[in-house]
C-alpha positions as CSV (number, residue, x, y, z in Angstrom):
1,X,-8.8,8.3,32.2
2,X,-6.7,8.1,29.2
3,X,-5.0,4.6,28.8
4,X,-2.0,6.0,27.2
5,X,-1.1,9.5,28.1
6,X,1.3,11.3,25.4
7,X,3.0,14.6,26.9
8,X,5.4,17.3,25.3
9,X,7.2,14.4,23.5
10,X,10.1,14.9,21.6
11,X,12.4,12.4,20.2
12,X,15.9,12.6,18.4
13,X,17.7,9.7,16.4
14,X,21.2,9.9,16.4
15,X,22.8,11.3,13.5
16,X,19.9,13.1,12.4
17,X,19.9,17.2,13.1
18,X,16.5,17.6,13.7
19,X,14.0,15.7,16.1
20,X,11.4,13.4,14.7
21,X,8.6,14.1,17.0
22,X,8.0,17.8,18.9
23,X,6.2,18.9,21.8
24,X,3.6,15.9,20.9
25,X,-0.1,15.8,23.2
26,X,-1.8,12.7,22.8
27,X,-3.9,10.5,25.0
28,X,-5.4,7.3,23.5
29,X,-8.2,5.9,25.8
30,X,-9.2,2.3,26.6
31,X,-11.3,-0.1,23.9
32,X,-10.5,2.4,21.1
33,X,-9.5,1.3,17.7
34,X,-7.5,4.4,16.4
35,X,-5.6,4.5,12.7
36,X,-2.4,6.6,13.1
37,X,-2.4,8.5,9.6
38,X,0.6,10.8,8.5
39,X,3.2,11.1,5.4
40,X,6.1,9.8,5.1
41,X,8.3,10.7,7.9
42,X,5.9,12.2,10.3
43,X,6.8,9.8,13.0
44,X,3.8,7.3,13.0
45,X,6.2,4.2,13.5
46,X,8.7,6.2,15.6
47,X,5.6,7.2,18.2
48,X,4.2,3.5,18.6
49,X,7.2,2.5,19.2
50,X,7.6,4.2,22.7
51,X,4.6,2.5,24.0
52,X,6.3,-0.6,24.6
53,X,9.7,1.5,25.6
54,X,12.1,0.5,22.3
55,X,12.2,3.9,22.1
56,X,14.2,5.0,24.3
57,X,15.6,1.9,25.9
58,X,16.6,0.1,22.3
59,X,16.9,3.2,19.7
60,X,16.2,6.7,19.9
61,X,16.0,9.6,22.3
62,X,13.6,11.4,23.8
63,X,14.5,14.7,24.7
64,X,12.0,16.1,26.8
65,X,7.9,14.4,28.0
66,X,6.8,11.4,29.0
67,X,5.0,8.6,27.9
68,X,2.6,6.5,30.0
69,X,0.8,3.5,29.6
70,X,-1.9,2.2,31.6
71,X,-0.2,4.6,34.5
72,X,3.4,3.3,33.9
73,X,5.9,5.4,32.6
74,X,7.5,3.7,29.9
75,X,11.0,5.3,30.5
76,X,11.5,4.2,33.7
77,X,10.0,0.5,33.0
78,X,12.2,-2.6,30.9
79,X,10.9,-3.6,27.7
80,X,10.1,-7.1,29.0
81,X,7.6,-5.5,31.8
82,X,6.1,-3.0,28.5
83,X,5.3,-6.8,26.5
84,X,2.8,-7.2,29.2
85,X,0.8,-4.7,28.1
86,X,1.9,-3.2,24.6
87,X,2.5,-6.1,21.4
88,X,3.2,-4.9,18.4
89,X,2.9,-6.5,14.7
90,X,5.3,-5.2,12.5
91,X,4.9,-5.2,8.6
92,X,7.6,-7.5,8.0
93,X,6.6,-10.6,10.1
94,X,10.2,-12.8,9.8
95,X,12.1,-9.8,11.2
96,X,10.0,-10.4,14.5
97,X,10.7,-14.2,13.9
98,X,13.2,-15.9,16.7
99,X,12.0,-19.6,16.3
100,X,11.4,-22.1,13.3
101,X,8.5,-23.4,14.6
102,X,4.9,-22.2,15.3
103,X,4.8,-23.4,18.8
104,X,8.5,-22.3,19.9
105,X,7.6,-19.0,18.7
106,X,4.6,-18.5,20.6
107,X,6.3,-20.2,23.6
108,X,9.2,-17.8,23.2
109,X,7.4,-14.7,24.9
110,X,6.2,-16.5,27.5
111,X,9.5,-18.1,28.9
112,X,10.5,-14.7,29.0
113,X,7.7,-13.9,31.1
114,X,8.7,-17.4,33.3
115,X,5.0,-17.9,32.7
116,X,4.5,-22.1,34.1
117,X,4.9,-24.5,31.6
118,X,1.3,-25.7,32.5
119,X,0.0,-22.0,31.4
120,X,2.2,-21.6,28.6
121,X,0.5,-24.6,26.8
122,X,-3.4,-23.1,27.8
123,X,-1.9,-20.1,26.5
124,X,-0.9,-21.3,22.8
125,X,-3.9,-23.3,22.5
126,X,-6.1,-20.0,22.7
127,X,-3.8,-17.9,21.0
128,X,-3.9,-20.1,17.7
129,X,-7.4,-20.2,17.9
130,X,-8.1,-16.8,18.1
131,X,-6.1,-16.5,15.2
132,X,-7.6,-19.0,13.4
133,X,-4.8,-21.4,13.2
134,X,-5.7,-24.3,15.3
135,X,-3.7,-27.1,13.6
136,X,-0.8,-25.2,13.1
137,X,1.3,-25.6,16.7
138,X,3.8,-28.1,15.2
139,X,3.7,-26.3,11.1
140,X,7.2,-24.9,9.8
141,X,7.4,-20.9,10.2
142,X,9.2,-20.7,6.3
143,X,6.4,-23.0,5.2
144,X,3.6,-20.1,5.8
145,X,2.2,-17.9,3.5
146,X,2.6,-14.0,4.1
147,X,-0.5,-14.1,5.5
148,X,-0.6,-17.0,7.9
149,X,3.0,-15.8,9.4
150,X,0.9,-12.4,10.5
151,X,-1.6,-14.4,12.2
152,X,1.2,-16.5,13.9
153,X,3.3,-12.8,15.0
154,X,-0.6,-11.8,16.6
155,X,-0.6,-15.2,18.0
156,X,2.5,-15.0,20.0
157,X,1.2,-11.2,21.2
158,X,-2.2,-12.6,22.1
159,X,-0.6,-15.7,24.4
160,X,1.0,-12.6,26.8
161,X,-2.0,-11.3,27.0
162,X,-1.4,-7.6,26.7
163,X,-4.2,-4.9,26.8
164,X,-2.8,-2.7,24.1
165,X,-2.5,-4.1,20.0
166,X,-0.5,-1.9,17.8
167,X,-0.9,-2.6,14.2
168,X,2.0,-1.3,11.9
169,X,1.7,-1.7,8.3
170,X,0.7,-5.5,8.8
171,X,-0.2,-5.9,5.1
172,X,2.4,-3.6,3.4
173,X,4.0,-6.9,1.7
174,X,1.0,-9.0,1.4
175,X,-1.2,-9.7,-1.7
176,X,-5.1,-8.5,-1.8
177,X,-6.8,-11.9,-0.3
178,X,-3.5,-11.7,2.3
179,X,-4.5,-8.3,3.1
180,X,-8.0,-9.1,4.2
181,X,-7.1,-12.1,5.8
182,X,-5.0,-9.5,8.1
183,X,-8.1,-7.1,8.5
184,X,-10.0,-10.0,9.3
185,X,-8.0,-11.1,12.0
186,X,-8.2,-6.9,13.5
187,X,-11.8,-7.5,13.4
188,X,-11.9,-10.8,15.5
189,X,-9.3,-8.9,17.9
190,X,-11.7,-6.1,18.1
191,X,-14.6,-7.6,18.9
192,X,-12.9,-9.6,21.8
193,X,-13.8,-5.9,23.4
194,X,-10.4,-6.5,25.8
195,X,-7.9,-4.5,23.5
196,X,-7.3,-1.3,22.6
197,X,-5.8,-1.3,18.9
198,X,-3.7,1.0,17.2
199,X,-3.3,0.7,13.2
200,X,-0.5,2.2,11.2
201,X,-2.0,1.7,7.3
202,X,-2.4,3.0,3.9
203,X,-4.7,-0.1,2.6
204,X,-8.1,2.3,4.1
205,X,-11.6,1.3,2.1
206,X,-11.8,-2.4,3.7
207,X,-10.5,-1.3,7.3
208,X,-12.9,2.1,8.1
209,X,-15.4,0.1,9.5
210,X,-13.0,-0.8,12.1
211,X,-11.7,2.5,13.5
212,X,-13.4,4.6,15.8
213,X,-10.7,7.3,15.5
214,X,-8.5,8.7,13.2
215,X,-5.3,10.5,14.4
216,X,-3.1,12.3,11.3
217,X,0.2,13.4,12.2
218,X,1.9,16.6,10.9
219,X,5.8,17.0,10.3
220,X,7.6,17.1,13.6
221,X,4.6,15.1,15.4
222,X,2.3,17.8,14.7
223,X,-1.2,17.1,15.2
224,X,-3.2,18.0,11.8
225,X,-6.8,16.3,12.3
226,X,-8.2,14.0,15.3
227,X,-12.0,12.9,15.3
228,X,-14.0,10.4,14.1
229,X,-13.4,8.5,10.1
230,X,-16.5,10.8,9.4
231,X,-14.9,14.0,11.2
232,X,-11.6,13.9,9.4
233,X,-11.8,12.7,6.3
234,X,-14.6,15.2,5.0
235,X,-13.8,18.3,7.2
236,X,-10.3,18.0,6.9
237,X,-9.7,16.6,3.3
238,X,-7.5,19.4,2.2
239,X,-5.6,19.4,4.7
240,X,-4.8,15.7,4.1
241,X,-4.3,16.1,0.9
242,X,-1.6,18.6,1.3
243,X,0.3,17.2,3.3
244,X,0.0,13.8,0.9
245,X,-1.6,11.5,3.7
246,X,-4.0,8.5,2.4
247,X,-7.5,8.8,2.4
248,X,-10.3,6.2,1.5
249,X,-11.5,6.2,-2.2
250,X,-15.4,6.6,-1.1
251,X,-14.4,9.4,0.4
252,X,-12.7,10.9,-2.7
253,X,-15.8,9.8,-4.6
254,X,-18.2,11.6,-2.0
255,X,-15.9,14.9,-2.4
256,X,-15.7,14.2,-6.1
257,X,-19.4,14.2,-6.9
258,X,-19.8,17.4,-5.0
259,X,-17.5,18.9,-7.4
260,X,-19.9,17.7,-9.8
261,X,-22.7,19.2,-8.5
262,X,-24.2,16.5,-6.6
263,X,-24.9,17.5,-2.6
264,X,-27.1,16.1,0.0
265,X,-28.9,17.8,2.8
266,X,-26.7,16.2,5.2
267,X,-24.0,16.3,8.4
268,X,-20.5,15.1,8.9
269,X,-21.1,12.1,11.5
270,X,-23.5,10.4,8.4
271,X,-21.0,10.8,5.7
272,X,-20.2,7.1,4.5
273,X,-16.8,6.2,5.2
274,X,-17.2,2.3,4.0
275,X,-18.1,0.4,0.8
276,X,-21.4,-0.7,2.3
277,X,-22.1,2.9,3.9
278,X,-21.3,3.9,0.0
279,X,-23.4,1.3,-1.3
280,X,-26.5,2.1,0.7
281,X,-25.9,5.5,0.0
282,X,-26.8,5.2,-3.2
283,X,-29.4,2.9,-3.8
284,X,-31.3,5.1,-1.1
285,X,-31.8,7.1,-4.2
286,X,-33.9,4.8,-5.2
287,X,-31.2,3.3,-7.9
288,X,-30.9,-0.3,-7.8
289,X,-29.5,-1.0,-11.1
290,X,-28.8,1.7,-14.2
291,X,-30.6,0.8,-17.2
292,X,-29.0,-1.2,-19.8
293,X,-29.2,1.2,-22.5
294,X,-27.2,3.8,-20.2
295,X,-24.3,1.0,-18.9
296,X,-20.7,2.0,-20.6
297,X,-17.7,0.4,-20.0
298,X,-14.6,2.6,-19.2
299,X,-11.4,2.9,-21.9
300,X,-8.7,0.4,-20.9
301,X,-7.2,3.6,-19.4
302,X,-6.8,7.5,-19.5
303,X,-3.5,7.5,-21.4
304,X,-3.6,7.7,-25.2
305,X,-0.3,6.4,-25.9
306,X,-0.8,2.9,-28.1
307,X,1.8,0.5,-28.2
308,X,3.9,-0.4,-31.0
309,X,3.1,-3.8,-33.1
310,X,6.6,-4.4,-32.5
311,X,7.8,-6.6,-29.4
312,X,9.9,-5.3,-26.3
313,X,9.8,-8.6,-24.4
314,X,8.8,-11.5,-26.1
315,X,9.2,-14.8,-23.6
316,X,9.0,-18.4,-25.1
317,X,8.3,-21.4,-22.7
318,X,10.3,-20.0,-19.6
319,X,11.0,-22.3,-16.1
320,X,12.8,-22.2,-13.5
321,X,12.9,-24.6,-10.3
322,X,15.2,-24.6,-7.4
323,X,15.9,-27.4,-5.6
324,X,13.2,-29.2,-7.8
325,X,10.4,-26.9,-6.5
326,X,8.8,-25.2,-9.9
327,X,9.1,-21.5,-9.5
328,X,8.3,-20.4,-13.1
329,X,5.9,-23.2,-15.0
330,X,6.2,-22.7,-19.1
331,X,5.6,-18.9,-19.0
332,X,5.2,-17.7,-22.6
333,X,4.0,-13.4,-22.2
334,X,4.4,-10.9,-25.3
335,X,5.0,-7.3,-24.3
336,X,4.8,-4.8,-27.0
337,X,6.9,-2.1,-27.5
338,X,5.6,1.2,-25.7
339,X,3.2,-0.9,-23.5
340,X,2.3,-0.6,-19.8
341,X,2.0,-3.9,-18.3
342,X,1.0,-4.5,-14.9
343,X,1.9,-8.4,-13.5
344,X,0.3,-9.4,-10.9
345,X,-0.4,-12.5,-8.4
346,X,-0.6,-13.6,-4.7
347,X,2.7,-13.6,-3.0
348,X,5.1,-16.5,-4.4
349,X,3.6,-16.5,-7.8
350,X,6.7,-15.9,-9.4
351,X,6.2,-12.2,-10.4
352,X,10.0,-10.9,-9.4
353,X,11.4,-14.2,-10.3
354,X,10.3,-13.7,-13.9
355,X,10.9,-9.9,-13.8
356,X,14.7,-11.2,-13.1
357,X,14.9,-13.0,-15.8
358,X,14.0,-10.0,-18.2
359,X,17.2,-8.5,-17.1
360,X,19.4,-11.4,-16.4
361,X,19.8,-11.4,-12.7
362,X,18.6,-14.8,-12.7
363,X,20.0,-16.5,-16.3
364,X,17.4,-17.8,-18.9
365,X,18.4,-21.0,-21.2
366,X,18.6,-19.5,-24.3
367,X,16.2,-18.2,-26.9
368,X,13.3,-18.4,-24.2
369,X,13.8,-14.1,-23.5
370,X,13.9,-11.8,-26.5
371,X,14.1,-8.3,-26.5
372,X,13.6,-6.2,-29.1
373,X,13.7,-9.6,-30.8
374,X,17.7,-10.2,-29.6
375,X,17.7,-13.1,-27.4
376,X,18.7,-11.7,-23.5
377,X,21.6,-14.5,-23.0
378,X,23.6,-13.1,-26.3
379,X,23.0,-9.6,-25.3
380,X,26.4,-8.2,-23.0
381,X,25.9,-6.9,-19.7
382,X,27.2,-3.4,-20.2
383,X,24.5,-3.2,-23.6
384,X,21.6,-4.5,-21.3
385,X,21.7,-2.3,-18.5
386,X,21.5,0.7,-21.6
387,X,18.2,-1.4,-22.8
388,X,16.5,-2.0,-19.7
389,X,16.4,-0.3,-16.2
390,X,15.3,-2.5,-13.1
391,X,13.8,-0.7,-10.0
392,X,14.0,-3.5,-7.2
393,X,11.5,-3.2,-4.6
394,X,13.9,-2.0,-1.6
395,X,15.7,0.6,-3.8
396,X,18.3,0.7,-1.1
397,X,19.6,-2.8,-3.0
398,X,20.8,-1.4,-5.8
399,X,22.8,2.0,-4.1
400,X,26.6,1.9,-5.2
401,X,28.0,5.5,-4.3
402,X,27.9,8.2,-1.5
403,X,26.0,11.1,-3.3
404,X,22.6,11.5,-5.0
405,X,24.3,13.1,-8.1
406,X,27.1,10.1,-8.3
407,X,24.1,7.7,-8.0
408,X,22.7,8.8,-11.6
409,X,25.5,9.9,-13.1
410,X,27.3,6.7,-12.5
411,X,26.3,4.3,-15.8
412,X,26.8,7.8,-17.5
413,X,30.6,7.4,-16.3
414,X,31.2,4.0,-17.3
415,X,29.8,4.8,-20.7
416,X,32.9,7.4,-21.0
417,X,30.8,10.1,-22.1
418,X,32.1,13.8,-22.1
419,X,32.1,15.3,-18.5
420,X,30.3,18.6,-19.9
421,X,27.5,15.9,-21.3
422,X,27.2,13.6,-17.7
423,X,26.7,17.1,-16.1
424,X,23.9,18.2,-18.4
425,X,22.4,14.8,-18.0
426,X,22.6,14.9,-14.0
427,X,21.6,18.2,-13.3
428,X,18.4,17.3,-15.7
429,X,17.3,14.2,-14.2
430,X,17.7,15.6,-10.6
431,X,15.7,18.7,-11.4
432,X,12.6,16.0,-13.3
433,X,12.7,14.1,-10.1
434,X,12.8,16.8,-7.5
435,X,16.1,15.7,-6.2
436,X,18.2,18.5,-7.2
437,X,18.3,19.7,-3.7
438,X,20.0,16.5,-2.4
439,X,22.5,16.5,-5.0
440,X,25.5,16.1,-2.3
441,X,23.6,14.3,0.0
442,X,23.9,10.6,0.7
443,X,21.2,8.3,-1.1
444,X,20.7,6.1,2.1
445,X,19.7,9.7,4.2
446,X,16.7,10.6,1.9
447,X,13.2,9.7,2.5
448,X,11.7,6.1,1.2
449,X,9.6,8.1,-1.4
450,X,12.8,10.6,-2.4
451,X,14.8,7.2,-2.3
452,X,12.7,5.3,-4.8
453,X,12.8,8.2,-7.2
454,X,15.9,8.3,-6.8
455,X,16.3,5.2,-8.4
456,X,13.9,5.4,-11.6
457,X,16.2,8.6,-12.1
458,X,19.2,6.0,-12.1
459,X,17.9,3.4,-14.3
460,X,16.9,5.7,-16.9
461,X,20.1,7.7,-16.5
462,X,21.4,6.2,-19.8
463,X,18.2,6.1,-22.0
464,X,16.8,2.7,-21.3
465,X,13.7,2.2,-23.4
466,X,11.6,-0.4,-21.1
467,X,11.6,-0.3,-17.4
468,X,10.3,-2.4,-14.3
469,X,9.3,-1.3,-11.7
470,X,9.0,-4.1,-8.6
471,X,5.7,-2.6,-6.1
472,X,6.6,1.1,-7.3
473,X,4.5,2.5,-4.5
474,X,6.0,0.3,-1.1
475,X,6.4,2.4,1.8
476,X,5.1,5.9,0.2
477,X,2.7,8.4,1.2
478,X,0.1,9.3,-1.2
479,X,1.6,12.2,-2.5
480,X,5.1,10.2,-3.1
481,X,3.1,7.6,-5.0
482,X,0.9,10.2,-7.1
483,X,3.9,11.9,-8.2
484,X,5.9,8.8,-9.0
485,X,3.3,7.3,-11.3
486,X,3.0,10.8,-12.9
487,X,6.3,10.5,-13.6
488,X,5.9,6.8,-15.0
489,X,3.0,8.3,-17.4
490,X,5.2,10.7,-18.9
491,X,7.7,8.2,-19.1
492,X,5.1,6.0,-21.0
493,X,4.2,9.1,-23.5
494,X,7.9,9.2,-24.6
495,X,6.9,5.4,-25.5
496,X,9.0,4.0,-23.2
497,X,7.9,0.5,-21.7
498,X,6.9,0.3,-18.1
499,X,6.1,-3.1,-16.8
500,X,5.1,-2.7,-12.7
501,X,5.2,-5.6,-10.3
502,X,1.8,-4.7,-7.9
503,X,-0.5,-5.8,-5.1
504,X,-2.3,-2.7,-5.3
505,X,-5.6,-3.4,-7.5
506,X,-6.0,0.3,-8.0
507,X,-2.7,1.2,-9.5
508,X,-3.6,-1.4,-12.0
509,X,-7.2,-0.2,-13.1
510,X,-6.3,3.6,-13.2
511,X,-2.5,2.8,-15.2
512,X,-2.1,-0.2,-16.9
513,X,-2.8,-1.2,-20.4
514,X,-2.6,-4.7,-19.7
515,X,-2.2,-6.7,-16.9
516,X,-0.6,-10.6,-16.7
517,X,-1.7,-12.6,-14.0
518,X,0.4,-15.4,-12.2
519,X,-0.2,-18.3,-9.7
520,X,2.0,-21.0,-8.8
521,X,5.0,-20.0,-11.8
522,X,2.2,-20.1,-14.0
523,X,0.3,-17.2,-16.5
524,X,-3.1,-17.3,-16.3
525,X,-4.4,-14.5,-18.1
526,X,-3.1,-11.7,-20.6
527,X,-5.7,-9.5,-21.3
528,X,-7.1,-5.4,-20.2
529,X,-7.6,-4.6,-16.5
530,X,-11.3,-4.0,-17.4
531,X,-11.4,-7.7,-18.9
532,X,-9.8,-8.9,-15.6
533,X,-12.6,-6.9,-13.0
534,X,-15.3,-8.8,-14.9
535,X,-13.6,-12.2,-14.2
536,X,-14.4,-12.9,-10.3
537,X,-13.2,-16.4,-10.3
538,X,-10.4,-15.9,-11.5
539,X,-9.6,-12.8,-8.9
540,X,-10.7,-15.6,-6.3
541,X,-8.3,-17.8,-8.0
542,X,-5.4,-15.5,-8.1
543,X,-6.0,-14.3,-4.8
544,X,-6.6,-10.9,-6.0
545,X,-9.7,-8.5,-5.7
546,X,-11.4,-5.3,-7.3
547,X,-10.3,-2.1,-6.5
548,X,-12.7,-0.7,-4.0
549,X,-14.8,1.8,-6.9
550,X,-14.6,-0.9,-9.2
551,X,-16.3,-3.1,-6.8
552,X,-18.7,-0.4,-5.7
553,X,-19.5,0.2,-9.4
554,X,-20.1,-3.7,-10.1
555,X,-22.5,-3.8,-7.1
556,X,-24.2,-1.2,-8.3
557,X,-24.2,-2.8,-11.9
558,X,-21.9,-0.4,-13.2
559,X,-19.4,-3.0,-14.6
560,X,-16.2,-1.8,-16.9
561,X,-15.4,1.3,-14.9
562,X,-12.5,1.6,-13.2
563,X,-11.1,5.0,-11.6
564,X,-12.5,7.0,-9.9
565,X,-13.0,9.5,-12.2
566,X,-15.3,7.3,-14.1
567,X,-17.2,5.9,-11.6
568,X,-18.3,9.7,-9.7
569,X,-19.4,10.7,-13.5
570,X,-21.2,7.8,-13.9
571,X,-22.9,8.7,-10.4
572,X,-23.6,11.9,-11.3
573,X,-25.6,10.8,-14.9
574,X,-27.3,8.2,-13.2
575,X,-28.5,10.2,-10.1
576,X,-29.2,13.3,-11.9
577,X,-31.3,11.3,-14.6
578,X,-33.0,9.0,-11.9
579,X,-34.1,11.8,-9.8
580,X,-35.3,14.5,-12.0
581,X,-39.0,13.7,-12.9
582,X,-39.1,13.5,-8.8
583,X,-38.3,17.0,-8.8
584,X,-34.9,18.6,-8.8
585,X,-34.4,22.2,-7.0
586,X,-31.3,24.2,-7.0
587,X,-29.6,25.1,-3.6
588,X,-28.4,28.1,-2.9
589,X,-24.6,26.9,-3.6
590,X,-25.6,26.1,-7.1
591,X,-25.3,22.5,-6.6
592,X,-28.1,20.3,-7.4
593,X,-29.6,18.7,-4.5
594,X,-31.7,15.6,-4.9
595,X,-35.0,15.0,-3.8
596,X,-37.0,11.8,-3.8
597,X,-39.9,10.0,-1.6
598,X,-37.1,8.0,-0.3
599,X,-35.4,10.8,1.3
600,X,-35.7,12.6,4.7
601,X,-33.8,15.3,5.9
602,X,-31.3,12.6,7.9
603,X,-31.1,11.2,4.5
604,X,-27.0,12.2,3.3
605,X,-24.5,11.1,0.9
């Protein structure tokens, strides 16, 4: 019997014309951990959140079905009754927050519940363990890292006790060694073996070895794919692709060496959907290591463009406290003219403080920011906004007006340029970023993805030259996030500067030139991302990690490669070369199969 029962659901917002979910059939069943995959839009947050009844009893509508959990129907039950069986962990832990203190906020659910005070202390005693967080009953909530405040938000779930977990987006805002920490606390949850766990993510390679089931939702609450990691992400891959949902870099590697000619006897269920499946898959070839004389080490990236010898950003000595607390420590970073820079840290390192500065949001003393070698404090606001564009991380921040076309053709305004020339420029940009189809429509209706382009169309509405870009790819599908750094290369082949502010590891080995690393306010490294990947303690100190290939590719003594493009060729040589005097046969497809003593026919990649 299915735990929760999902039937002919539809649900309406108010305000919007069309319903977010339609005619949805679902049933989730009990001990399953199940990641709830779909694009931007496709209702993934808006379906969780009628298992614990906030939709409809809080927000929404639903039109027409029923949902049921654990036999109750959540329509005709109160929110408080759900919390006994549904707890949810939201991406953005202080918006959950209602207390200042570890102990209160646990405490908090349970008063609710009128559990006895003599329970309620059992109860956040095994609640912070489980988490991990023994000694932190009596800590400060605004003294926790990103990290710890998730384990806290489980903590306060776990102490009611409730048979259902739902996961959504837990780590969007959290740095790499955050991240884990977050999957690391799944795991623990999942092999209590009392919950059934539901996980709304994008962050896939270090997770798959938790889900049982994958679930990808369509638009309109569509089902497109349902089935096993295995099941979906090979059968289905097109599919996904199309329709721009995430999918787990060994699985792109597995489909990209079969483009290269590289196929196993094989079947779906022993496709490897994990790192160490990945791993093991290969040196079952019988590959532990590639020869020395064969080892190569990746370009810094695929983009040709070099920058100039002259400066864009030069920064001399830069701090900054507040309320004697050191945010930036003697920051000195050179970033030349036509360069892509990532910056990178855990969170509080100081990377949006110091991209504030380059722009004057937050005020340098003087002659510590220089660009184009004019010191920042002597340069007037109306010039700087023409020199550099900032994208903040919410792009709803930085909205002024009521249309998509008034958005981007606002600076072009204020600049007094000739009407005919401000509608030439609008109607370009729009069309570049796909927008011109919401020219009348209000920037705070569109999508997250259509929002964010929205506002790199802005900034570089009046010909800025470098731009920064604070976690370009927050809240977008992968399609959004594809065709947003697209846009940022061909940005960076007009020799523009694009500086990005990023957690995500892969971003930063498949775009960046370079790559500055900060902890604690301070710059510990300047250098190439493939530099970086062969530095693992100071990833371990800077709380960052490889990207998942890159790791797979150092494992298998590959170092220096870092896309995926570089490390399925390198597959293919290697593989080809170490299997050949074995014997190498051609299958009927025309893809070279590989054959070995090692190998049975249960053997697949």
């Amino acid at each position: 019997m299915a735990l929760i029962e999902i039937d002919e659901l539809m649900i309406k917002y108010p305000g919007r014309k069309q319903p977010v979910l339609q005619h949805l059939d679902l049933q989730l069943h009990q001990g399953e951990t199940v990641l709830l995959l779909g694009a931007s839009g496709s209702g993934k947050s808006t379906l969780v959140l009628t298992f614990n009844g906030l939709i409809p009893h809080e927000a929404g509508s639903i039109l027409h079905g029923h949902v049921r959990v654990d036999g109750i129907d959540t329509q005709q039950t109160t929110v408080a009754e759900l919390a006994r069986h549904v707890g949810i962990v939201f991406q953005d832990p202080d918006a959950q927050f209602a207390t200042l203190i570890v102990e209160d906020e646990i405490v908090f659910g349970l008063e609710n519940l009128c559990m006895p005070p003599a329970k309620m202390d059992q109860q956040v005693v095994k609640a912070l363990e489980q988490v991990g967080l023994p000694h932190y009953r009596h800590r400060r909530v605004e003294q926790l890292s990103g990290g710890e405040k998730q384990r806290v938000a489980l903590a306060s779930l776990l102490a009611m006790e409730p048979s259902i977990l739902i996961f959504d987006e837990p780590t969007a805002n959290l740095d790499p060694v955050g991240t884990q920490e977050v999957f690391e606390l799944i795991r623990r949850c999942k092999e209590l073996g009392t919950h059934t766990i539901v996980l709304i993510e994008h962050k896939l390679d270090d997770l798959m070895e938790l889900v049982d089931r994958v679930v990808v939702l369509g638009a309109g609450g569509s089902i497109l794919a349902d089935g096993s990691p295995q099941k979906v992400f090979y059968d289905d891959l097109s599919t996904l692709q199309e329709h721009g949902v995430w999918i787990p870099q060994v699985a792109l590697l597995t489909h990209r060496l079969h483009e290269q000619g590289i196929t196993f006897a094989s079947h779906t269920a022993s496709f490897p959907v994990t790192l160490a499946e990945a791993e093991d898959m290969l040196r079952r070839t019988g590959i532990a290591h590639d020869a020395p004389e064969t080892r190569e080490t990746e370009p810094i990236n695929t983009n040709s463009v070099s920058e100039s010898k002259q400066l864009a950003i030069e920064i001399r000595d830069l701090s900054f406290q507040v309320d004697k607390q050191t945010i930036l420590d003697h920051v000195s970073l050179n970033v030349p003219q036509g360069d892509f820079l990532a910056i990178v840290g855990a969170n509080g390192a100081g990377k949006t403080t110091l991209a504030r500065h380059l722009v004057d949001i937050l005020h340098p003393p003087p002659a510590t920011i220089m660009l184009h070698g004019k010191d920042v404090t002597r340069v007037a606001a109306r010039d700087l906004v023409h020199q550099v564009g900032y994208v903040f991380q919410n792009p709803e921040h930085q909205f002024i007006t009521d249309s998509v076309a008034d958005e981007i053709n606002y600076g072009l305004r204020v600049m007094g340029l000739p009407p005919e020339e401000i509608s030439a420029r609008t109607t370009a940009l729009l069309d570049r970023f796909g927008l011109l189809r919401f020219a009348r429509a209000n920037p705070f209706t569109l999508s997250h993805g259509e929002k964010r382009r929205l506002s790199v169309a802005t900034m570089l509405a009046v010909g800025q030259q470098i731009l920064i870009l604070d976690e370009p790819t927050f809240g977008q599908d992968q399609r959004n996030a594809d065709a947003l750094l697209d846009l940022l290369c061909s940005l960076h082949a007009e020799r523009r500067t694009i500086i990005m502010i990023t957690h995500d590891m892969s971003l930063v080995a498949k775009y960046a030139r370079h790559v500055a690393v900060m902890k604690d306010g301070r710059l510990l490294f300047h250098d190439t991302p493939a530099t970086l990947f062969t530095r693992p303690d100071l990833l371990a100190e800077a709380h960052l990690t490889m990207p998942p290939l890159t790791a797979l590719a150092d494992r298998m003594g590959w170092p220096g490669l870092l896309t995926l493009e570089a490390v399925a060729s390198k597959c293919t040589q290697v593989l080809l070369a170490g299997n050949e005097p074995q014997g190498k046969r051609e299958g009927m497809n025309g893809h070279t199969h590989l054959a070995s003593s090692s190998w049975n026919s249960k053997d697949t990649l």
